[in-house]
C-alpha positions, -999 to 999 in steps of 0.1 A, spaced: 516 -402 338 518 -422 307 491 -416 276 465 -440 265 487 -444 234 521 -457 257 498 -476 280 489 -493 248 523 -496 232 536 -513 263 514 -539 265 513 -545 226 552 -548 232 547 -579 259 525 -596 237 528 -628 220 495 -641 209 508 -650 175 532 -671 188 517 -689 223 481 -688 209 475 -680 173 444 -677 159 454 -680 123 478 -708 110 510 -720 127 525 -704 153 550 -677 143 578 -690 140 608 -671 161 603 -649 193 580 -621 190 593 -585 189 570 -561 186 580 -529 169 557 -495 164 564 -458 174 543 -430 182 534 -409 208 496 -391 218 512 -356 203 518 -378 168 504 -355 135 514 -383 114 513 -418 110 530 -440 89 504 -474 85 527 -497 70 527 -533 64 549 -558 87 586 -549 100 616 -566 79 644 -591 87 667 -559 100 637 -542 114 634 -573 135 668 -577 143 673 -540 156 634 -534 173 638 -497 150 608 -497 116 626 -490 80 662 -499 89 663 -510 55 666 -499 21 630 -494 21 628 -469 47 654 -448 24 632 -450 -2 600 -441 18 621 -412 37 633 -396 -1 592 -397 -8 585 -380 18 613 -356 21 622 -361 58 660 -374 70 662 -399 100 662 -374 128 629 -362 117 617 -395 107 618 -411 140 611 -382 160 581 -400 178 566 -369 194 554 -363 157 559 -396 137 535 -427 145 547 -459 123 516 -485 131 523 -518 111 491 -537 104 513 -564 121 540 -556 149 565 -584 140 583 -598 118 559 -623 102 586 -647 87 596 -655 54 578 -680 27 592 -706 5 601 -679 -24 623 -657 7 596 -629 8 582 -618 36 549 -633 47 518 -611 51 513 -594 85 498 -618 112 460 -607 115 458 -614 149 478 -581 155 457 -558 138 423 -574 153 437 -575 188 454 -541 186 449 -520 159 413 -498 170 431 -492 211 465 -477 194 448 -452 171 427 -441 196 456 -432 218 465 -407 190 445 -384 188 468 -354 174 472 -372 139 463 -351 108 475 -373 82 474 -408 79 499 -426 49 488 -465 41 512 -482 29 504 -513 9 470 -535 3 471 -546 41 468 -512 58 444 -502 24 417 -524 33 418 -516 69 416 -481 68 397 -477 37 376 -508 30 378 -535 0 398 -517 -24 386 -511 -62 414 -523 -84 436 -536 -61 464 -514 -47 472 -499 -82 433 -486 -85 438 -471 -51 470 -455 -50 454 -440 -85 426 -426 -66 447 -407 -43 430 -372 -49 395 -384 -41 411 -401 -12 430 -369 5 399 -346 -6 376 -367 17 356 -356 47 376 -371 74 400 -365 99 426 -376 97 428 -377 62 443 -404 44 462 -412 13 472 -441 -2 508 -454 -12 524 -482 -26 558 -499 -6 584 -487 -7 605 -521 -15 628 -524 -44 606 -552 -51 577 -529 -60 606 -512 -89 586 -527 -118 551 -513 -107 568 -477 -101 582 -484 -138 548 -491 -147 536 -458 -126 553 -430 -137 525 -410 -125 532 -417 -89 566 -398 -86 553 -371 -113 524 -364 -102 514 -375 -65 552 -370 -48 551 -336 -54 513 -330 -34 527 -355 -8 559 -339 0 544 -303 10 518 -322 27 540 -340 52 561 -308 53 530 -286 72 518 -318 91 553 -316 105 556 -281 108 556 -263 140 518 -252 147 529 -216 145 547 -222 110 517 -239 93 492 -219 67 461 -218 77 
């Protein structure tokens, strides 16, 4: 019998809201194809920001060089990466949103997050650790940031230490674009890599390999 969280997927996958009846702007612009992974035994979940051009073109999130970069954080390879029995990757919007004038990618359509966002997490209720990825996925899981992504990724130990479950904690993406602000940043692959790594190690862990 399929979960909550496939019943859900499926029909996120048939929709295409931003394209026959957006509620935002034009139209997108090219046929919808939505793209998330997950499954109700999940720990963790990626919350990212919108797929890519080759995202879009093969239907698989971080089939680019950003998804190297994001894998080499978080110390997993491919097999492990996409192993949806224990990997959700929730986009704050399922398709490729386009590209602007400057050939960057535009911000996720918020129609998908409104329209979808509250049914899918709810149909994952196994997740321990929740990494948002980018302003987008910030705001929605943890309100109006203070300082814009850069003062949130910097409050990354007040954000993991929090009451909640699952907890949560903050990352910048993982685009070459973003090279200068990791320049800018050394404290991100100094100090907060090496807490995230071990973290995404036990969350992936077999339950009867974990420390408790």
């Amino acid at each position: 019998m399929p979960s909550a969280f496939d019943e859900t997927a499926a029909r996120l996958r048939a929709c295409r809201l931003c394209r026959d009846a957006p509620v935002y702007g034009q139209p997108l612009p090219h046929e919808p194809r939505p793209i998330l992974q997950g499954s109700a035994t999940a720990r963790l979940c990626i919350a990212s920001q919108a797929p890519g051009t080759r995202a879009h073109r093969t239907g698989r999130p971080f089939t680019d060089p950003s998804g190297v970069r994001l894998r080499a954080w978080l110390g997993l390879g491919e097999a492990d990466f996409y192993d949806a029995a224990r990997v959700a990757i929730v986009p704050m919007g399922s398709c490729f949103p386009g590209l602007d004038a400057k050939g960057g990618d535009r911000p996720p359509r918020r129609e998908c997050a409104e329209r979808w966002r509250e049914a899918i997490f709810s149909g994952l209720p196994e997740l321990e650790l929740i990494l948002v990825i980018g302003q987008y996925a910030q705001k929605w899981h943890l309100g109006q940031p203070e300082g814009g992504l850069t003062g949130t990724v910097a409050r990354w130990r007040e954000i993991l230490a929090a009451p909640r479950r699952p907890r949560v904690l903050p990352l910048p993406h993982p685009s070459w674009r973003n090279n200068g602000w990791l320049r800018r940043h050394p404290w991100f692959e100094a100090e907060l890599l090496p807490v995230l790594r071990p973290e995404v190690a036990r969350v992936m862990a077999p339950p009867d390999d974990r420390d408790h």
